[in-house]
PDB file of N, CA, C and O in Angstrom, chain B, residues numbered from 101:
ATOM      1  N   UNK B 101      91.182  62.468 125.573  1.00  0.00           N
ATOM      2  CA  UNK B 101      91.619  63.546 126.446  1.00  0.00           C
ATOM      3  C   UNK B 101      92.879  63.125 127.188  1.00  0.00           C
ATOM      4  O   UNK B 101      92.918  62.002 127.690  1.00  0.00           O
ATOM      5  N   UNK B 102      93.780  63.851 127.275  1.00  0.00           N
ATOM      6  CA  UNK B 102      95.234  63.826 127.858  1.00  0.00           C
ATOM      7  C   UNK B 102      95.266  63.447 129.430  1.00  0.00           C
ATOM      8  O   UNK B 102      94.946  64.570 129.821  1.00  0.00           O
ATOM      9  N   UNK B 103      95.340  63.078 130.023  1.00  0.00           N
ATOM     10  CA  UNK B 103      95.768  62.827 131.801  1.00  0.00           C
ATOM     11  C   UNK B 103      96.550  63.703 132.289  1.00  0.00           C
ATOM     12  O   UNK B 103      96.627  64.038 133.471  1.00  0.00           O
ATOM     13  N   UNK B 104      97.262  64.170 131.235  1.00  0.00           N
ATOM     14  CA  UNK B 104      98.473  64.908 132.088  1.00  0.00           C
ATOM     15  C   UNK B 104      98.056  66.239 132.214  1.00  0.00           C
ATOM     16  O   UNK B 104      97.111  66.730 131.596  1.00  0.00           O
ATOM     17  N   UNK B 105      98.731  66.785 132.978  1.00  0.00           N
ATOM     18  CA  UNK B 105      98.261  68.777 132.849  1.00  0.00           C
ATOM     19  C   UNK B 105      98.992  69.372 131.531  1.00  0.00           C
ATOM     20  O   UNK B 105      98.409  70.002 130.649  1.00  0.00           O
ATOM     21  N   UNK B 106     100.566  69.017 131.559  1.00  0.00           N
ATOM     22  CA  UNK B 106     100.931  69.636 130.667  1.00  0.00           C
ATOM     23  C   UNK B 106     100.794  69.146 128.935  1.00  0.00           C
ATOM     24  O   UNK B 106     101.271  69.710 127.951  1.00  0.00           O
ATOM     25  N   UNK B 107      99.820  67.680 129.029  1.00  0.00           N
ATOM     26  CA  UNK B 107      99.779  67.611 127.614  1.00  0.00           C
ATOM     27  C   UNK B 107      98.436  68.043 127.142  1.00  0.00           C
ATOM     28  O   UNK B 107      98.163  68.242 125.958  1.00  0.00           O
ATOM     29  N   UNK B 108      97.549  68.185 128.223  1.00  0.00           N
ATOM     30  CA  UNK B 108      96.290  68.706 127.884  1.00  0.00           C
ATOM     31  C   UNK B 108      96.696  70.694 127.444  1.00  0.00           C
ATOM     32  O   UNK B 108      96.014  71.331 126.641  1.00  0.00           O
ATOM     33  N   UNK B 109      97.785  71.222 128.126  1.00  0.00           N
ATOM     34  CA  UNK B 109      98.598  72.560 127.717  1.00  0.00           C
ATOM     35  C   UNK B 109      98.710  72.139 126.276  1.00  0.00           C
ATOM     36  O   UNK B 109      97.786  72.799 125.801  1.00  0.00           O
ATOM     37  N   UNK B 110      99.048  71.707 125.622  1.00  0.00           N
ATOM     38  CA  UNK B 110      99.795  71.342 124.304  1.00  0.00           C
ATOM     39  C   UNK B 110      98.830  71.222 123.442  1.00  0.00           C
ATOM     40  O   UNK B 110      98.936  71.588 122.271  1.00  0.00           O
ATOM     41  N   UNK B 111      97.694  70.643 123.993  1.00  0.00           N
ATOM     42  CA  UNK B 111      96.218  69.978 123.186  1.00  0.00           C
ATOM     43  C   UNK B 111      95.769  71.780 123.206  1.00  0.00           C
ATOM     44  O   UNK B 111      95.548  72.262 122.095  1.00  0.00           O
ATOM     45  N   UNK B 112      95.717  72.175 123.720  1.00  0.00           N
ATOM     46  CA  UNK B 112      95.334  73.417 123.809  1.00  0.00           C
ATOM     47  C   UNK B 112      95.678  74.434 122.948  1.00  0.00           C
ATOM     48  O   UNK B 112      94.875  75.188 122.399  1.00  0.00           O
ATOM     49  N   UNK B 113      97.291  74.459 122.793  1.00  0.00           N
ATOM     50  CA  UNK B 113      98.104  75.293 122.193  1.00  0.00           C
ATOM     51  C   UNK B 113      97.973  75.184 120.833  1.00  0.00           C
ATOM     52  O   UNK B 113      97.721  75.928 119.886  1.00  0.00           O
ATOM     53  N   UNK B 114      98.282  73.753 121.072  1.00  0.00           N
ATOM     54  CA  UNK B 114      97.774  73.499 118.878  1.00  0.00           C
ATOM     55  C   UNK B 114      96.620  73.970 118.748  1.00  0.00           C
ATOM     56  O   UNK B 114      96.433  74.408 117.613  1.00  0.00           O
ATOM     57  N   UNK B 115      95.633  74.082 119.536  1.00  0.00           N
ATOM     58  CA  UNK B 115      94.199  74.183 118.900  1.00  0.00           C
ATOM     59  C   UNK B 115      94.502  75.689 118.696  1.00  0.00           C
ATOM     60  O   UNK B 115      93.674  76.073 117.869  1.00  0.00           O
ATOM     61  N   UNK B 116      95.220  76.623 119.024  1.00  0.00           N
ATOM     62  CA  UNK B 116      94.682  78.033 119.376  1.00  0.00           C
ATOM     63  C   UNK B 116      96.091  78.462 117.543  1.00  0.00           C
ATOM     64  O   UNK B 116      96.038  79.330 116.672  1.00  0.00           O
ATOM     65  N   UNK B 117      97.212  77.152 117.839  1.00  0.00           N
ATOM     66  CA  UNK B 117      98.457  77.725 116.494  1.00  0.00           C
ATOM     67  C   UNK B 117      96.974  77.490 115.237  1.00  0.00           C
ATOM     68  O   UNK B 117      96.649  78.472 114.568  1.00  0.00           O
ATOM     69  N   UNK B 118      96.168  76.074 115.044  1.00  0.00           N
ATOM     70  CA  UNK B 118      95.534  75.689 114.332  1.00  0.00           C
ATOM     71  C   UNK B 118      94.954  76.599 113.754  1.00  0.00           C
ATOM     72  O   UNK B 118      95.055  76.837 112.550  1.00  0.00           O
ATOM     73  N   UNK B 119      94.306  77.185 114.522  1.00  0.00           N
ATOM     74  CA  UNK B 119      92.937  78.823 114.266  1.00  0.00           C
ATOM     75  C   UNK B 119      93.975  79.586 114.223  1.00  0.00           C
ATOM     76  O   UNK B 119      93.209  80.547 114.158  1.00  0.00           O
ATOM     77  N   UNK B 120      95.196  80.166 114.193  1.00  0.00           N
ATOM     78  CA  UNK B 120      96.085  81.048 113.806  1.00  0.00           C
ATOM     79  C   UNK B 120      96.069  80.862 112.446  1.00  0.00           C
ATOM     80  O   UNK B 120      95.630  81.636 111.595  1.00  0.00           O
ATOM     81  N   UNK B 121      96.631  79.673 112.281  1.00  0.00           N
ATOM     82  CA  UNK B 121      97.606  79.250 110.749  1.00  0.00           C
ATOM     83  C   UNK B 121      96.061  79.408 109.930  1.00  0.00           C
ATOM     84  O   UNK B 121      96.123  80.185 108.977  1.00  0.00           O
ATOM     85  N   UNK B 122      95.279  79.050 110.067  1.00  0.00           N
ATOM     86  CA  UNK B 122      94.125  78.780 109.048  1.00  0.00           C
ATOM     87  C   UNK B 122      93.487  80.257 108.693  1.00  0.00           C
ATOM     88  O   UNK B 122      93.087  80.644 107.594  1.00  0.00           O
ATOM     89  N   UNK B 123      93.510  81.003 110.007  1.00  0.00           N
ATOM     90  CA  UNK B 123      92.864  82.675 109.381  1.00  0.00           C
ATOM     91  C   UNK B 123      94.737  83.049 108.648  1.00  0.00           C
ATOM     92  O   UNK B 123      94.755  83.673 107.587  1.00  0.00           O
ATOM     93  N   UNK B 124      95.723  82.756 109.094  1.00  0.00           N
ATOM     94  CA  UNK B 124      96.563  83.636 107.961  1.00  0.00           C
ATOM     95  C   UNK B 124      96.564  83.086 107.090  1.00  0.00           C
ATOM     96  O   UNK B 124      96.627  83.875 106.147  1.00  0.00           O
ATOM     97  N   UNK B 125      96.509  81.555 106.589  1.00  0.00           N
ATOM     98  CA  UNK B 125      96.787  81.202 105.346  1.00  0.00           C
ATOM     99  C   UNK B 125      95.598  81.743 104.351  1.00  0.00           C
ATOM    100  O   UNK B 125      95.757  81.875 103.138  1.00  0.00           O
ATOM    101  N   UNK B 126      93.813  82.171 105.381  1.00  0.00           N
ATOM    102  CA  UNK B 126      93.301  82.053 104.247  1.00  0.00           C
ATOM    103  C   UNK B 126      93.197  83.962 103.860  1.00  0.00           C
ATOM    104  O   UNK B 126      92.576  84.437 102.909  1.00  0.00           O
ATOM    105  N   UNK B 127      93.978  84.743 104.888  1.00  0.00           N
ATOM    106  CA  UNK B 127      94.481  85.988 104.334  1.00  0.00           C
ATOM    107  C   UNK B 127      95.164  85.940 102.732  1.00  0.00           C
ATOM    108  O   UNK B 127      94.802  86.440 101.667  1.00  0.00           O
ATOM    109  N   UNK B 128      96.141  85.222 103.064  1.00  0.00           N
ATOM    110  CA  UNK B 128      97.053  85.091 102.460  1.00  0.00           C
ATOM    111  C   UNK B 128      96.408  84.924 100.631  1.00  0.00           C
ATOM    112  O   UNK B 128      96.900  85.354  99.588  1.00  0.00           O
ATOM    113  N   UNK B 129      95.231  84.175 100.864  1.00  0.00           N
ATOM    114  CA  UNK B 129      94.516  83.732  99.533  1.00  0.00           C
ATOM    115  C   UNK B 129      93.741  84.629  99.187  1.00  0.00           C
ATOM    116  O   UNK B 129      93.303  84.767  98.045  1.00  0.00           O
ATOM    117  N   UNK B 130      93.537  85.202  99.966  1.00  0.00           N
ATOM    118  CA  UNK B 130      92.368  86.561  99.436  1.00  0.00           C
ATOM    119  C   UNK B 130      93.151  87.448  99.026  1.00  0.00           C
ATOM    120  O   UNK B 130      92.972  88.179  98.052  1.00  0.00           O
ATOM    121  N   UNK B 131      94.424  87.423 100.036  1.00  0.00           N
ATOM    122  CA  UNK B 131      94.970  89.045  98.892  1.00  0.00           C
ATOM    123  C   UNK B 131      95.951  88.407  97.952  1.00  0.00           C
ATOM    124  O   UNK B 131      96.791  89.069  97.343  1.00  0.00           O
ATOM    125  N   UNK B 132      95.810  86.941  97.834  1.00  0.00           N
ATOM    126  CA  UNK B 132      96.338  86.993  96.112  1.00  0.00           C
ATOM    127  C   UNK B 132      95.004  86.926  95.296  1.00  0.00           C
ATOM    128  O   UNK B 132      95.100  87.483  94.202  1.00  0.00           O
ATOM    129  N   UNK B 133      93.876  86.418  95.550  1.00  0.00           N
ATOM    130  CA  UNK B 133      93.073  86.680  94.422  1.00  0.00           C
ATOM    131  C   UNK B 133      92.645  88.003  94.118  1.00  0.00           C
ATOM    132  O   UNK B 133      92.205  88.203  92.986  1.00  0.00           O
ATOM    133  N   UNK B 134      92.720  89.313  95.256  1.00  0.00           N
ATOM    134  CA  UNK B 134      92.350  90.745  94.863  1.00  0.00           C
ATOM    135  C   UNK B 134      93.752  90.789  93.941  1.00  0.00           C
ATOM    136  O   UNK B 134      93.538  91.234  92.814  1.00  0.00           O
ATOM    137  N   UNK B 135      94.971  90.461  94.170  1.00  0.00           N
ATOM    138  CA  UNK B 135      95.786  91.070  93.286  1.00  0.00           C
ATOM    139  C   UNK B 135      95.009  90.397  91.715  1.00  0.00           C
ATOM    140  O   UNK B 135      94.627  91.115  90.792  1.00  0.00           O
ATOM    141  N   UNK B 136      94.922  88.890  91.743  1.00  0.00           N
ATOM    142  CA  UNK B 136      94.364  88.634  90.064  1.00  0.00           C
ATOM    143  C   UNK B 136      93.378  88.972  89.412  1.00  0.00           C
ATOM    144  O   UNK B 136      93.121  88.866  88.213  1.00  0.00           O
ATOM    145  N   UNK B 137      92.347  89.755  90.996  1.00  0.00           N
ATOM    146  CA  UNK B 137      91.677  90.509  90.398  1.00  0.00           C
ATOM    147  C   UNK B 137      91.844  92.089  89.858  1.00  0.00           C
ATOM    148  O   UNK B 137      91.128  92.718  89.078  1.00  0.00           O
ATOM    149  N   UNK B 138      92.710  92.373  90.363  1.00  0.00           N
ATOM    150  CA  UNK B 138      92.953  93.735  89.872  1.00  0.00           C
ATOM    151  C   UNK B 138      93.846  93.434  88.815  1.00  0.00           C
ATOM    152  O   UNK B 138      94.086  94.413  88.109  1.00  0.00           O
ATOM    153  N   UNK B 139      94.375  92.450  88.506  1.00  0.00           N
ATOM    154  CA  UNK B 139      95.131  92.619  87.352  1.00  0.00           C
ATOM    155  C   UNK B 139      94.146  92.328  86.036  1.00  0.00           C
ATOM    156  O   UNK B 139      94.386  92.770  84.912  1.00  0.00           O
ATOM    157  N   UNK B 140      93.005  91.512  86.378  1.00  0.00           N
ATOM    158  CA  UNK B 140      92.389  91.289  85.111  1.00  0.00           C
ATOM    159  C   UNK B 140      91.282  92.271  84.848  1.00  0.00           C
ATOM    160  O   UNK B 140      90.506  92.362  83.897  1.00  0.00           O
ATOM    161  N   UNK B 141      91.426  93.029  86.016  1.00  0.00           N
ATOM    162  CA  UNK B 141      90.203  94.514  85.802  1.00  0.00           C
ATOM    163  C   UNK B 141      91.426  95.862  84.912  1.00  0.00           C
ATOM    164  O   UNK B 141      91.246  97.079  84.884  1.00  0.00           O
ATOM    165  N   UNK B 142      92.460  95.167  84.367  1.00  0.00           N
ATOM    166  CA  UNK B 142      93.573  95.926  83.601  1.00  0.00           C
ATOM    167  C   UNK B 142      93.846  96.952  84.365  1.00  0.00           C
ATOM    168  O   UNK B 142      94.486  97.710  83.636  1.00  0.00           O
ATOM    169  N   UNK B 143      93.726  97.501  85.558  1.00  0.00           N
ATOM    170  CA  UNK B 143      93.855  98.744  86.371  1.00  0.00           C
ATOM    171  C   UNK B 143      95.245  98.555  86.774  1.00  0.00           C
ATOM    172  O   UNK B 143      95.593  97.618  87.493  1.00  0.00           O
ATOM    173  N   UNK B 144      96.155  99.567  86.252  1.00  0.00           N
ATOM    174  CA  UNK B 144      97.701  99.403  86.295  1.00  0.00           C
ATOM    175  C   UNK B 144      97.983  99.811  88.175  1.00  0.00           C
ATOM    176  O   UNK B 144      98.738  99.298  89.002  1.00  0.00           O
ATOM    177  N   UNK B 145      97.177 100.727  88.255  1.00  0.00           N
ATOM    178  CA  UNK B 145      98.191 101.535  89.440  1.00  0.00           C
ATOM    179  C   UNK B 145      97.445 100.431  90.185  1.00  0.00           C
ATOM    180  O   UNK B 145      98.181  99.467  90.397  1.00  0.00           O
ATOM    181  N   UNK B 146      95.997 100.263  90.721  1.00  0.00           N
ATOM    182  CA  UNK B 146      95.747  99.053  91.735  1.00  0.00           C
ATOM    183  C   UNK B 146      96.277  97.579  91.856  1.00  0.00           C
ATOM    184  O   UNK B 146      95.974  96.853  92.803  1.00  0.00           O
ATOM    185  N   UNK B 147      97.136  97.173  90.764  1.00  0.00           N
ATOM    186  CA  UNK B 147      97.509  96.051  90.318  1.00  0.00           C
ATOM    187  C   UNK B 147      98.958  96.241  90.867  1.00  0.00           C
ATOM    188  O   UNK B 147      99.650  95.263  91.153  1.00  0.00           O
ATOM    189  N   UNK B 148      99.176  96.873  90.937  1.00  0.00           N
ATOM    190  CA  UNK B 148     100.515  97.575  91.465  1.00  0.00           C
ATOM    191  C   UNK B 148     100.194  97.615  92.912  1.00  0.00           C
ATOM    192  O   UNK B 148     100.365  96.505  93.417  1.00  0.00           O
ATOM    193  N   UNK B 149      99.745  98.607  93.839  1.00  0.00           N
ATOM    194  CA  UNK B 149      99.518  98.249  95.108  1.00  0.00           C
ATOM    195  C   UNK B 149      99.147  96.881  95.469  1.00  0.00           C
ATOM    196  O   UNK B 149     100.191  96.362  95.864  1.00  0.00           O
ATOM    197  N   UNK B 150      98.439  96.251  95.519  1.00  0.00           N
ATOM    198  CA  UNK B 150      97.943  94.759  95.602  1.00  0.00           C
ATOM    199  C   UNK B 150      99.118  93.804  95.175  1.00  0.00           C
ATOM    200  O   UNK B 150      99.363  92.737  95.738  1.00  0.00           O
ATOM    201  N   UNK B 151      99.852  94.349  94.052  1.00  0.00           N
ATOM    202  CA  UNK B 151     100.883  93.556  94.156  1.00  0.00           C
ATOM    203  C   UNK B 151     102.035  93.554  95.407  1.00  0.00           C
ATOM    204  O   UNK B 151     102.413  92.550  96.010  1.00  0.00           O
ATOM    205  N   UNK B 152     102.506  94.998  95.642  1.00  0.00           N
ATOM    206  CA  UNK B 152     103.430  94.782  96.569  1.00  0.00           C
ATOM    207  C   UNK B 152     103.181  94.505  98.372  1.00  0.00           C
ATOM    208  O   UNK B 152     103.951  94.368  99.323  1.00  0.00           O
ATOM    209  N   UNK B 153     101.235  94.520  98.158  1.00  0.00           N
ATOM    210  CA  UNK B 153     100.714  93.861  99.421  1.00  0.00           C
ATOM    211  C   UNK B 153     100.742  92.032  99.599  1.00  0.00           C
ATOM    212  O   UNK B 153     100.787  91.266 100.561  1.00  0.00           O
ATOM    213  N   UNK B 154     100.690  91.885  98.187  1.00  0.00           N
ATOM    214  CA  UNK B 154     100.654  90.018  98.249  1.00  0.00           C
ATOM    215  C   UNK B 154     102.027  89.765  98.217  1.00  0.00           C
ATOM    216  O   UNK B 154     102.293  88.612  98.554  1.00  0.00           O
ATOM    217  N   UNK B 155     103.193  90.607  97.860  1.00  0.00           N
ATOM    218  CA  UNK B 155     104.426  90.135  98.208  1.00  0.00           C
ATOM    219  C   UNK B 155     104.865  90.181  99.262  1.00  0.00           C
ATOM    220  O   UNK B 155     105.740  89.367  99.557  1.00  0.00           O
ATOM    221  N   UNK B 156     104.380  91.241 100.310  1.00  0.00           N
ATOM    222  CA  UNK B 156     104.891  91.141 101.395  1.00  0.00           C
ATOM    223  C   UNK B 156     104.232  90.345 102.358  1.00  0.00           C
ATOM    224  O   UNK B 156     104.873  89.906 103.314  1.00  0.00           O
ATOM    225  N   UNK B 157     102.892  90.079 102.206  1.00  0.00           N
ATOM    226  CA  UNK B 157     102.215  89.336 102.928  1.00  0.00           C
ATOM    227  C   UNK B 157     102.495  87.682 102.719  1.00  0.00           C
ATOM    228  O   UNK B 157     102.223  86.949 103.670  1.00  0.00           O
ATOM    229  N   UNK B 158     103.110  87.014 101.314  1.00  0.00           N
ATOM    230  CA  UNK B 158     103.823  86.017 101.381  1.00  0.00           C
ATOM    231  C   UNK B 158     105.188  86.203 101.613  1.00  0.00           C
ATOM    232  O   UNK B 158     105.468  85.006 101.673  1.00  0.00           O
ATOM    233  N   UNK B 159     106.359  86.821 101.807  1.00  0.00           N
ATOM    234  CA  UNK B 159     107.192  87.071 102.834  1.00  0.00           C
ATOM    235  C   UNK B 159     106.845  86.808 104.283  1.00  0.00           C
ATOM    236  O   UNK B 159     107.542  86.027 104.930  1.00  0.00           O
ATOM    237  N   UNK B 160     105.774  87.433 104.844  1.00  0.00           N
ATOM    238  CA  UNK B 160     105.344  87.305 106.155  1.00  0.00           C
ATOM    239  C   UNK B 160     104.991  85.469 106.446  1.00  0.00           C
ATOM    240  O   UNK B 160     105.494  84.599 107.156  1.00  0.00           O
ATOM    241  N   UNK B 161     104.043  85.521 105.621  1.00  0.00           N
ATOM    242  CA  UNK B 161     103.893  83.911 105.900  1.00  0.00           C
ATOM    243  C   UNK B 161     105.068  82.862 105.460  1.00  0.00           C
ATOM    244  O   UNK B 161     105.193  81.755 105.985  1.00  0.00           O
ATOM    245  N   UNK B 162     105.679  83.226 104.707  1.00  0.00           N
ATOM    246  CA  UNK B 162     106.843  82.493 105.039  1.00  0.00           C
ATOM    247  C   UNK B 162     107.753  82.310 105.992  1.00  0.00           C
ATOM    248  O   UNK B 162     108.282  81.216 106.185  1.00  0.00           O
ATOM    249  N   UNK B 163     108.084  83.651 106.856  1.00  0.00           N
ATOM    250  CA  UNK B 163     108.665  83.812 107.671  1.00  0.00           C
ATOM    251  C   UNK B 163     108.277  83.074 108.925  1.00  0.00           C
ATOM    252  O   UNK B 163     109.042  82.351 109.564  1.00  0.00           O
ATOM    253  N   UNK B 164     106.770  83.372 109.276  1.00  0.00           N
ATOM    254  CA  UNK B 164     106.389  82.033 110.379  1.00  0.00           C
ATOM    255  C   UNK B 164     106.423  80.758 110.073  1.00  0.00           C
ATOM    256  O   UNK B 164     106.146  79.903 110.915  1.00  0.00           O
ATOM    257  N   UNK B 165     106.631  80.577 109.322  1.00  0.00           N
ATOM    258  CA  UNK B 165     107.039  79.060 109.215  1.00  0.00           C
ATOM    259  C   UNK B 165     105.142  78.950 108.307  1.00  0.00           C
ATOM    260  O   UNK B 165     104.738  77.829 108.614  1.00  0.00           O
ATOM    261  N   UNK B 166     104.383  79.440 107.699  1.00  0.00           N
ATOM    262  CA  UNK B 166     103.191  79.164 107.184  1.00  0.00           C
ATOM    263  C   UNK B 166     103.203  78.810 105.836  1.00  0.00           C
ATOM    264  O   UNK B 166     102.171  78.500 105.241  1.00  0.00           O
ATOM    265  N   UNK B 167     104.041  78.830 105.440  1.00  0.00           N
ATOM    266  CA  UNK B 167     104.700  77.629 104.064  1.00  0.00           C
ATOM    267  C   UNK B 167     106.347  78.264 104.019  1.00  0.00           C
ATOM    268  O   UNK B 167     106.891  79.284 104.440  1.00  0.00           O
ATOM    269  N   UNK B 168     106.749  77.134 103.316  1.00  0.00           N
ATOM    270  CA  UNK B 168     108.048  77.002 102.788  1.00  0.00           C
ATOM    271  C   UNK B 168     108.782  78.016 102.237  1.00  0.00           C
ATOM    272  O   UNK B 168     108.119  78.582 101.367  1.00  0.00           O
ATOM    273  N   UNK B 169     110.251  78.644 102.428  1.00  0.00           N
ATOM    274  CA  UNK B 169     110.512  79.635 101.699  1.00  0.00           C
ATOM    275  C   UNK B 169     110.769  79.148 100.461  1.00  0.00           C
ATOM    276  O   UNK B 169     111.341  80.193 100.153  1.00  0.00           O
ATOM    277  N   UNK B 170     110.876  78.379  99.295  1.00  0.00           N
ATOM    278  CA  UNK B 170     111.041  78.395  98.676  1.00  0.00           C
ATOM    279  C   UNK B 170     109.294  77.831  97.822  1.00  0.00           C
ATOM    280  O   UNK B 170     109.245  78.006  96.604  1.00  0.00           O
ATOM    281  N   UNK B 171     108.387  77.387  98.316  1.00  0.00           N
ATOM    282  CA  UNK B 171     106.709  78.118  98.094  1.00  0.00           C
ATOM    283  C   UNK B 171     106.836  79.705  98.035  1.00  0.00           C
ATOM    284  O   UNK B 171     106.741  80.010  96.847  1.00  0.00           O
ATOM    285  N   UNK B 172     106.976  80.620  98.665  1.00  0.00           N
ATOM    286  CA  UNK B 172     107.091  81.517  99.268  1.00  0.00           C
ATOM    287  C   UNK B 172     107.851  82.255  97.643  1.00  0.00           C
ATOM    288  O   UNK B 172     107.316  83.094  96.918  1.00  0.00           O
ATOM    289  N   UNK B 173     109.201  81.606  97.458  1.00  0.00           N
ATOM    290  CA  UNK B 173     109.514  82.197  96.444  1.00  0.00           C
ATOM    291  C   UNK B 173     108.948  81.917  94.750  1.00  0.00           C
ATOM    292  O   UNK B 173     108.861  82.680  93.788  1.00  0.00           O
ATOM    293  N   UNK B 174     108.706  80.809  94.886  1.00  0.00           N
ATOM    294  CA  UNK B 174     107.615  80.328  93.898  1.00  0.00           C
ATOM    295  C   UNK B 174     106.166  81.278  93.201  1.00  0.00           C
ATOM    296  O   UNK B 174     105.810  81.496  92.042  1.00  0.00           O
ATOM    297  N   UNK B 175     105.581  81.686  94.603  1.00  0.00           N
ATOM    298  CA  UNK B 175     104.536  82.090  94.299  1.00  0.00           C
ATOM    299  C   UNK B 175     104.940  83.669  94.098  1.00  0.00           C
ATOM    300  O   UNK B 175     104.416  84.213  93.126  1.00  0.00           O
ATOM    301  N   UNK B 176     105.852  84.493  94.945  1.00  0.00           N
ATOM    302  CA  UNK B 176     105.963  85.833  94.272  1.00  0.00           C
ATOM    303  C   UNK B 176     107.021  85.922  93.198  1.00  0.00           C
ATOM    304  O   UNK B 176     107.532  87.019  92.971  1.00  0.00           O
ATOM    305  N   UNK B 177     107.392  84.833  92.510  1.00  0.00           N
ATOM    306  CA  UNK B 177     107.803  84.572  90.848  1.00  0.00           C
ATOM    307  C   UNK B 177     106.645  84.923  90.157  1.00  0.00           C
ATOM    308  O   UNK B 177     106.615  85.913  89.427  1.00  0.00           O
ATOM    309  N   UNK B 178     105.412  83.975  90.383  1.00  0.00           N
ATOM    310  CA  UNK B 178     104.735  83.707  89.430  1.00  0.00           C
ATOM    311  C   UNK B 178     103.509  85.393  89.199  1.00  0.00           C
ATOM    312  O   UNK B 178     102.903  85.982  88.304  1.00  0.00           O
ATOM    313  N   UNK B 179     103.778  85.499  90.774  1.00  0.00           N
ATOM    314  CA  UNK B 179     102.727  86.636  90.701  1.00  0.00           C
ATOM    315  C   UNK B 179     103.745  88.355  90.139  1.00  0.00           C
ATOM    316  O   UNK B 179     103.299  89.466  89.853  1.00  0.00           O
ATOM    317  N   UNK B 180     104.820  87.963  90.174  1.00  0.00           N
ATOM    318  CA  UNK B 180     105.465  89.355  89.637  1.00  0.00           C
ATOM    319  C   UNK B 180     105.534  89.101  87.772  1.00  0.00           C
ATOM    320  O   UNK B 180     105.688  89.916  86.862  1.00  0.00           O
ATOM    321  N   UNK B 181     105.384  87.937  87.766  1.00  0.00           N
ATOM    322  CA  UNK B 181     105.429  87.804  86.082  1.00  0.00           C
ATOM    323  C   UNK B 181     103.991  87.955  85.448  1.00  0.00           C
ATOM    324  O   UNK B 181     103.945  88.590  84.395  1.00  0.00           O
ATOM    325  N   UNK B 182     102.965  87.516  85.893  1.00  0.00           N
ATOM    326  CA  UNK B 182     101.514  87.760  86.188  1.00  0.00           C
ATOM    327  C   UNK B 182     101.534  89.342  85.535  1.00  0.00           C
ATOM    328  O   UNK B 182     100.940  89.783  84.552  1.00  0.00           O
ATOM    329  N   UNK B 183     102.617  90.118  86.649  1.00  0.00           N
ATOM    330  CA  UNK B 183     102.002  91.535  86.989  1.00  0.00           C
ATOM    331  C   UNK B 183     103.019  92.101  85.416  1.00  0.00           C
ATOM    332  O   UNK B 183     102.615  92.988  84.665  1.00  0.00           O
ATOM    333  N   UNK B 184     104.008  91.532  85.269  1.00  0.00           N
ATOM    334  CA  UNK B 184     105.091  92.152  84.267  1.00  0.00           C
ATOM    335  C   UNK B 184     104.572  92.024  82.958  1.00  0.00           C
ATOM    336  O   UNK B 184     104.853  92.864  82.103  1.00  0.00           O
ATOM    337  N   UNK B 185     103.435  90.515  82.581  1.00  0.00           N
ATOM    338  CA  UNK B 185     102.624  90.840  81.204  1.00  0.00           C
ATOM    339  C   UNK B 185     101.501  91.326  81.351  1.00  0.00           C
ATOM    340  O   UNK B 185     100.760  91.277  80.369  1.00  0.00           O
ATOM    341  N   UNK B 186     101.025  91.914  82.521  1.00  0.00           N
ATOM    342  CA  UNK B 186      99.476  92.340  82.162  1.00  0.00           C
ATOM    343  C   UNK B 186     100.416  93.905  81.846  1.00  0.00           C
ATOM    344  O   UNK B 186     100.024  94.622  80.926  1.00  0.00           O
ATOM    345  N   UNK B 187     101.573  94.302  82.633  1.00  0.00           N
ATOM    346  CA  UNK B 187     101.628  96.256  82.332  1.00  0.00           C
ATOM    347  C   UNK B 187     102.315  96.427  81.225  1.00  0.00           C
ATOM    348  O   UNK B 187     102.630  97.545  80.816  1.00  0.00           O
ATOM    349  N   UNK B 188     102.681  95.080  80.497  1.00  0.00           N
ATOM    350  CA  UNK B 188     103.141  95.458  78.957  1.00  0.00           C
ATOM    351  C   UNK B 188     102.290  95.234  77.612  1.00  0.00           C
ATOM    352  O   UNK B 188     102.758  95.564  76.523  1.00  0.00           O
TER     353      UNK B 188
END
């Protein structure tokens, strides 16, 4: 435990970014697996919404700093190519 006031503030703060970052990152995983799931349930138009929800929702987490932009661009590569051979 900290002595100080303001580092026990800090001990605090991380704990509260900690429980932030961990419910968005594990958003973040659920609505990419509904998108792989809707893509392997072959359903064009839901595969389509879900897609442009997991792109923007990894935009978002990139933007806070909740991974890397170039993770960030990685993963909506892989998931728009995902989406480009299941609708052909």
């Amino acid at each position: 435990m900290p002595n100080i006031k303001s580092a026990s503030k800090r001990v605090e703060i991380a704990r509260q970014r900690t429980l932030r970052n961990v419910a968005l990152k594990s958003n973040l995983k659920t609505v990419i697996k509904r998108f792989v799931e809707a893509v392997e349930s072959k359903d064009l138009e839901k595969s389509k919404t879900t897609l442009l929800r997991a792109l923007r929702t990894v935009d978002k987490a990139a933007s806070k700093g909740l991974i890397h932009k170039n993770t960030a661009a990685r993963k909506k590569s892989r998931l728009q190519k995902l989406f480009n051979t299941s609708a052909s």
